[in-house]
C-alpha positions in Angstrom: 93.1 79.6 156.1 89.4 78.2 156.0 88.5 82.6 157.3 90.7 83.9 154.7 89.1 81.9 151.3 85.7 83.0 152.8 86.4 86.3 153.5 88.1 86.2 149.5 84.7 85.1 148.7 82.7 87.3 150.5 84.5 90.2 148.7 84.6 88.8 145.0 80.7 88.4 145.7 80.5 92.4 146.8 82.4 93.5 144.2 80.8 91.4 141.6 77.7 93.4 142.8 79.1 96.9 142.6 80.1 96.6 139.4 76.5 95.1 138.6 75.2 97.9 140.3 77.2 100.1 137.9 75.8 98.5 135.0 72.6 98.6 135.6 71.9 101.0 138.8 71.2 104.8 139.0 68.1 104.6 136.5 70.2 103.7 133.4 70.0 100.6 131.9 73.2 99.2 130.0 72.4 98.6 126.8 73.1 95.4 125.2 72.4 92.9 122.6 70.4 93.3 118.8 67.2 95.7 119.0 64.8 97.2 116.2 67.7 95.2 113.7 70.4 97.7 115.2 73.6 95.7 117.1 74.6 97.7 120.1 78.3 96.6 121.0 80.0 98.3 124.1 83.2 98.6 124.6 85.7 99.6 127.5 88.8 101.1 127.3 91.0 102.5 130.2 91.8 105.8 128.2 89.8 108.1 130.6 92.1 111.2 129.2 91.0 110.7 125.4 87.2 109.9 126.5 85.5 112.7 124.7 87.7 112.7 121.7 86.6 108.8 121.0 82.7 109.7 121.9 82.7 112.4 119.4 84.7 110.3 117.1 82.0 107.1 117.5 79.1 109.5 117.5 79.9 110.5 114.0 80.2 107.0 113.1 77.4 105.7 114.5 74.9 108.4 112.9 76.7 107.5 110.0 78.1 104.5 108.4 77.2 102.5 112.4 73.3 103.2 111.4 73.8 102.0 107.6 75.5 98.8 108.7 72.9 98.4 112.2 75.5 99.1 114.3 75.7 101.3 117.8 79.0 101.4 119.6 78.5 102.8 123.1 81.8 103.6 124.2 83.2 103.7 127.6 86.3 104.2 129.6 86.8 103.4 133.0 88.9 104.2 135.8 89.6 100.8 137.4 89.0 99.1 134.4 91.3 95.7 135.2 88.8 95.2 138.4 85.8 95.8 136.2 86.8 93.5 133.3 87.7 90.8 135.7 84.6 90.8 137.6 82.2 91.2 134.4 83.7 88.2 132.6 83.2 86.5 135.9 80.0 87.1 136.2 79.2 87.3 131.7 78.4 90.8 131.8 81.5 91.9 130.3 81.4 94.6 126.9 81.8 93.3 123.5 84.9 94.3 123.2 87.1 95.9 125.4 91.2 96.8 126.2 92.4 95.1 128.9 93.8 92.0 130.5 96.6 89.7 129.8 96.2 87.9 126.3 97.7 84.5 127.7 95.6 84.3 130.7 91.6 85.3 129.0 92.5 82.8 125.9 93.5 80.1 128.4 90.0 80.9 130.5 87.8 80.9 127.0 87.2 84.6 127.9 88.2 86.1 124.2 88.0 85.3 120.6 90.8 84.8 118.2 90.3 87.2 115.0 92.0 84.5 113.0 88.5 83.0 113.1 86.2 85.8 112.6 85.3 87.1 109.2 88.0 89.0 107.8 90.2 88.4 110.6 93.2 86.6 108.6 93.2 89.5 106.2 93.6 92.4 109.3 95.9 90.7 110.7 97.9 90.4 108.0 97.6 94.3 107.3 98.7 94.4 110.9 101.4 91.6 111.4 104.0 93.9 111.0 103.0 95.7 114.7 101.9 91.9 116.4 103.8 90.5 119.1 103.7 86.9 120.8 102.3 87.6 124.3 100.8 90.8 123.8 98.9 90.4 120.6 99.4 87.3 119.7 99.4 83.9 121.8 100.3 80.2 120.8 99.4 80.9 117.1 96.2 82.7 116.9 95.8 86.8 117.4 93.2 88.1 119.6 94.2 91.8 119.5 94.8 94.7 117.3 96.7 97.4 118.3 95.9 101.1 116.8 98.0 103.7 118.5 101.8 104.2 119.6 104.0 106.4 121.5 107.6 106.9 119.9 110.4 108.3 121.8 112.4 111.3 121.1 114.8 114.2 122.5 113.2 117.1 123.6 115.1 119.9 123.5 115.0 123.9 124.3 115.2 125.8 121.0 115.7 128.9 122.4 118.1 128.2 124.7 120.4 126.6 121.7 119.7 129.9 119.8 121.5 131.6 122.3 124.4 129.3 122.6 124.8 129.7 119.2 124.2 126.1 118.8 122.7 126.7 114.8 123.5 125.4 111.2 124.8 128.1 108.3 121.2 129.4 107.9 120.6 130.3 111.6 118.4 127.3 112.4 118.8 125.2 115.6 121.0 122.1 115.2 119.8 119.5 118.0 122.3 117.0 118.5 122.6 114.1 115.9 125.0 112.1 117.8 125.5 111.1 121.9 129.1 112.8 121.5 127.3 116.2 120.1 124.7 115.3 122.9 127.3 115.7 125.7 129.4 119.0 124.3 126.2 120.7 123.6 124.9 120.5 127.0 127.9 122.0 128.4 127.6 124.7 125.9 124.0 124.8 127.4 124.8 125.4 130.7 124.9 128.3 132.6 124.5 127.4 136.2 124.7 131.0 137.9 121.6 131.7 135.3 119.9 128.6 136.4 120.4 127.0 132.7 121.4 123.5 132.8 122.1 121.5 129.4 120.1 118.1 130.5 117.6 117.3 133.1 117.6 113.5 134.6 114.6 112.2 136.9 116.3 109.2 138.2 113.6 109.1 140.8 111.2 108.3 138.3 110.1 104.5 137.8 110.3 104.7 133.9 114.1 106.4 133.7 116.0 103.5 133.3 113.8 101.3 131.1 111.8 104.1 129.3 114.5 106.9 128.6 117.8 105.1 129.1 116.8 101.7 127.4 115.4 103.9 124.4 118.5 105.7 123.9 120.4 102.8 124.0 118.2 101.2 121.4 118.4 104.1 119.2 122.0 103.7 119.3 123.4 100.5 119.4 122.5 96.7 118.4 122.2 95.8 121.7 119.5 97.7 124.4 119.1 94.3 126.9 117.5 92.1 126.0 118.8 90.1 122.4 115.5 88.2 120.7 118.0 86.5 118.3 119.6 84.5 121.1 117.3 84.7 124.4 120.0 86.0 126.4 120.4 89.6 128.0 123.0 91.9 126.7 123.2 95.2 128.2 126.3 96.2 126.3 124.4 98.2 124.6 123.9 100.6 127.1 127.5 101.5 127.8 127.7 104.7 125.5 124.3 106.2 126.7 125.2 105.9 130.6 128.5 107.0 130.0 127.7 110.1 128.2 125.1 110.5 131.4 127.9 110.2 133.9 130.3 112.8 131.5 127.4 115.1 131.5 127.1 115.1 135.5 131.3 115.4 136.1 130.9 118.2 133.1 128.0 119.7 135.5 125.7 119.7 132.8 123.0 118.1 134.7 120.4 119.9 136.5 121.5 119.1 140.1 119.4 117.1 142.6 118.9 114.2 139.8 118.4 111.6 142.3 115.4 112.8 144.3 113.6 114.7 140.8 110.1 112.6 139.4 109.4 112.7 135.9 106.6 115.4 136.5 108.8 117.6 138.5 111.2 117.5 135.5 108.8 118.1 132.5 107.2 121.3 134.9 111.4 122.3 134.8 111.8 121.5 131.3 108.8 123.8 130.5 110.3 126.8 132.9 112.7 128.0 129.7 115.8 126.9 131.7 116.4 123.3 130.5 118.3 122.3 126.8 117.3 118.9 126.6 115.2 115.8 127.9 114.5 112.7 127.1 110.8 112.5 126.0 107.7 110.3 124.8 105.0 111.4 122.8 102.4 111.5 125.6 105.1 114.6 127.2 103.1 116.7 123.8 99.7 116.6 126.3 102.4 117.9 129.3 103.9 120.3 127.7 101.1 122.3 125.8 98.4 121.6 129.0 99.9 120.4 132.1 102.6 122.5 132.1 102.2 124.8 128.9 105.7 125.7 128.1 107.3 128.9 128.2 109.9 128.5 125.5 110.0 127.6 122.2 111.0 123.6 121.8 110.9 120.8 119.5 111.6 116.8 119.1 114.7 115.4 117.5 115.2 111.1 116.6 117.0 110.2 119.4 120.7 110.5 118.9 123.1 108.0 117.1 125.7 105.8 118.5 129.5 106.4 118.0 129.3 104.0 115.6 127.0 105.9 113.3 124.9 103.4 112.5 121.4 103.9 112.0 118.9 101.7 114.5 115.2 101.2 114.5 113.9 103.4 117.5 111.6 102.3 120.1 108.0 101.9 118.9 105.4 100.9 121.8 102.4 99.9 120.2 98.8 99.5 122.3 97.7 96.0 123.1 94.7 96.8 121.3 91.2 95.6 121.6 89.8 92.1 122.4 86.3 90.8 121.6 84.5 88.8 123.9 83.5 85.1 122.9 80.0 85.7 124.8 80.3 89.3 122.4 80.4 87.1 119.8 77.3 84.8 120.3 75.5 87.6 121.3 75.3 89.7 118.3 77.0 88.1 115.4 80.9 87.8 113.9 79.5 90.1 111.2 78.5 92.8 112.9 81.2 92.5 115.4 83.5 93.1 113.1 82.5 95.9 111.2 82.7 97.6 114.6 85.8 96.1 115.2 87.4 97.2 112.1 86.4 100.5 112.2 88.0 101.0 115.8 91.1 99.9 114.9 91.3 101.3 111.4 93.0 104.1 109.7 89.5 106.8 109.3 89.7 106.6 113.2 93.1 106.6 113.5 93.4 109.8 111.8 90.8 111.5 113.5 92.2 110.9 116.9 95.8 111.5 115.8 94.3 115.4 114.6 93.2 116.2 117.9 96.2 115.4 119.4 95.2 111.9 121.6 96.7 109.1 119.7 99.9 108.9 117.2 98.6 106.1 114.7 100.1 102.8 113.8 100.9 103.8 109.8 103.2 106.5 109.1 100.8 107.2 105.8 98.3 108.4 108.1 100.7 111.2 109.7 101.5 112.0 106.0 98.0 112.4 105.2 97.4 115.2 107.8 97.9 118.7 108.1 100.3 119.8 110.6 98.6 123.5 110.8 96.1 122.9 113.6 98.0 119.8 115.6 99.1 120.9 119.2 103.0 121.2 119.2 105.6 118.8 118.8 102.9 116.1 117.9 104.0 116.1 114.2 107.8 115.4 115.3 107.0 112.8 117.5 104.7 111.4 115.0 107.4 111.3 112.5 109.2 109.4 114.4 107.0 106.7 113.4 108.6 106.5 110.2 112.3 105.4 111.8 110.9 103.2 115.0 109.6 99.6 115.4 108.3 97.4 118.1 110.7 95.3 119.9 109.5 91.9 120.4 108.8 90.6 124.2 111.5 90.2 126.3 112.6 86.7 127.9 110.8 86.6 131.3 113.3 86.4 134.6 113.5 85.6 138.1 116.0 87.9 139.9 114.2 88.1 143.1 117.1 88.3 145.8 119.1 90.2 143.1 120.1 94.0 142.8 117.8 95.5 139.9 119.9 97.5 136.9 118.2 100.4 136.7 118.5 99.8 141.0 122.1 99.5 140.8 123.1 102.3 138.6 121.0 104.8 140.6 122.8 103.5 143.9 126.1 102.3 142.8 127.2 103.9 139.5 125.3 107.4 140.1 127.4 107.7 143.5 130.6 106.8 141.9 130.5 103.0 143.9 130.9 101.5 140.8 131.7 101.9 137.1 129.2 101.7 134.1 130.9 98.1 133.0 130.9 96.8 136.4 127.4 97.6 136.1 126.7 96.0 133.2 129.3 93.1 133.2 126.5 92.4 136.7 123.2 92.9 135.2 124.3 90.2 132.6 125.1 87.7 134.6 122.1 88.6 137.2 119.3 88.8 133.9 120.5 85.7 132.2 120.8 83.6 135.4 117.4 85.2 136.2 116.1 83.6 132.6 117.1 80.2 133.3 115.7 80.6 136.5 112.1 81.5 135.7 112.0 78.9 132.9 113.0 76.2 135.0 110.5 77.1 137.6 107.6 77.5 134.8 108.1 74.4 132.8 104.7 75.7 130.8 106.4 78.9 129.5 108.6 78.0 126.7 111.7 80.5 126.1 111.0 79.5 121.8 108.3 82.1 121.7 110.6 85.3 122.6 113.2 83.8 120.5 113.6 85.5 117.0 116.7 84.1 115.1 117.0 86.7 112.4 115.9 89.7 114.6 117.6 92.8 113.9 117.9 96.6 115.5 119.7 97.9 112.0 117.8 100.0 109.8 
């Protein structure tokens, strides 16, 4: 035992001095602190695929307004940025501000400030409070991040496949489905298996099926997508209609076949061969779809489709975290001048510029408004309007089901293969998740259940 804490030690000490190294090594010096009256405030952000956007973006800032206000923001992203940030607060050579890390754990260590208590800080968050959520943004009463992008979800669908299925409105324009009934009936009309042409594509291999696509459909379609915030409890009810409709669409043989061994990837590079109707989708599949694998048909975004009940629901809106500012940040160069850098990075003249290039969908649905659609890559402007019908979904109860068969686990095995029916399923996951709450909560006697608890929290629109 005594071996392993000093071999732990050992390594925390070398990796403290690679990322020092990094800092400061290969002739350039990171720069730092108030010089010639100009503040320069770093800041570290994991988006490695945006990186040149954000530079240009901060370069015009900091030749402009950044040098009337004394202020350079040197802007980095990194690959293994929850090492880095770990070992530089460690060792108080950590950026000014920076995205990462768990906002529980750094406000428990002292590590970041709450912008309740910087100037301006109550009146941001306030513009804000509308996307803040206890545990992510927001811990025991004070915020110490910001977010200022999203990804919205929507259905991604073949237009020129429905053309030729005849699958149009009185004028000859596509009609993507505005219900999970129409959903189902148009992918059989869809599908043409001796063509290759399959209505719907599934990737139950990939990690993110069952929570991303499946638990956004259900949300766009019923009060109930797992977890309830009014009451604490789980309640996958809500997902009855959605995995139904999947298994119709496999007996109907509207599914491309070979579901359970396909990865997301593998599915958008399908999707983007022409032969494909529809998909489940997320606002980053724009970048996919136009650069990874530029598609060969012509395709758009649709909300995601409406219950049986015909109710309209908030979609799923996933904010960013956000950025956090370093207490050391803060003694080092000011609350002022931290956050008039602050500001501008998480505010809407940045916002827009990123969301016109294509790299970020903004918080405020004005800003999408704002913008002209000519010159954005495709299908960025319908998955930014999307904006305008989603919301966030406040954190989820935390469980303990180790020992216990996963849902998304379970429906791939059990329901998939025809083991077991969708409300078996379900009827299971509810009594696995909610035993799984009280069990976590009674093992953490410092987490209290109260925080993910709304009372008047609602999914209707």
């Amino acid at each position: 035992m005594k071996a392993n804490y000093f071999m732990k030690g050992i390594s925390l000490a070398l990796a403290a001095g690679i990322v020092a190294a990094g800092m400061t090594g290969c002739g350039k010096k990171e720069e730092t602190g108030t010089a010639d009256g100009v503040a320069v405030i770093n800041v570290w952000t994991g988006d490695t695929g945006s990186k040149l956007i954000f530079e240009d973006a901060i370069s015009e800032y900091n030749e402009g307004e950044g040098k009337k206000a004394g202020i350079k923001i040197v802007y980095e992203a990194k690959e293994n940025l929850s090492q880095s940030m770990t070992v530089a607060l460690q060792t108080k050579q950590a950026p000014e501000i920076f995205m990462a890390g768990d906002v529980a754990e750094y406000s428990e260590q002292g590590y970041i400030a709450a912008i309740d208590d910087l100037p301006g800080g109550a009146e941001l968050i306030d513009s804000k409070k509308d996307y803040l959520l206890e545990n992510k943004q927001m811990y025991k009463g004070k915020t110490y991040s910001i977010p200022f992008g999203t990804n919205t979800y929507g259905l991604i669908y073949n237009k020129d496949m429905f053309k030729e299925a005849g699958i149009v409105d009185e004028n000859g324009e596509v009609k993507p489905p505005q219900t999970i009934a129409e959903m189902v009936e148009d992918a059989k009309k869809l599908t043409d298996a001796k063509s290759g042409k399959y209505g719907f594509i599934i990737p139950l291999k990939w990690g993110g099926m069952f929570g991303t696509d499946f638990g956004n459909a259900a949300a766009a379609s019923s009060a109930r997508s797992g977890y309830d915030p009014a009451t604490g409890k789980y309640d996958y009810s809500g997902f009855a209609e959605v995995l139904n409709a999947v298994m119709q669409m496999k007996a109907d043989k509207s599914i491309m076949p070979g579901a359970e061994g396909l990865d997301n990837d593998p599915a958008r590079s399908r999707f983007a061969e022409g032969k494909i109707g529809m998909k489940y989708g997320v606002s980053w599949d724009v970048g996919v779809l136009t650069k990874q694998f530029p598609a060969k048909c012509d395709w758009s975004v649709a909300p995601l489709p409406k219950g049986a009940d015909g109710k309209d629901y908030w979609q799923g809106l996933n904010v960013n975290t956000g950025y956090k500012i370093s207490k050391d940040g803060v003694d080092k160069i000011g609350a002022d001048k931290i956050m008039t850098a602050y500001k501008y990075l998480v505010g809407e003249e940045l916002q827009k510029k990123i969301y016109e290039k294509g790299a970020n969908l903004p918080l405020e649905a004005s800003i999408v408004d704002s913008v002209k659609s000519d010159n954005l890559p495709k299908g960025w402007k319908e998955f930014a309007e999307l904006i305008k019908i989603s919301k966030p979904a406040p954190i989820a109860a935390k469980v303990d089901i180790s020992g216990e068969t996963d849902f998304g686990v379970d429906f791939v095995n059990n329901v998939w293969t025809g083991k077991k029916s969708v409300e078996d399923a379900i009827n299971d996951a509810n009594r696995i998740y909610n035993a799984g709450v009280e069990k976590y909560y009674s093992l953490h006697t410092d987490a209290d259940i109260n925080d993910v608890i709304t009372a008047d929290y609602t999914r209707e629109r």
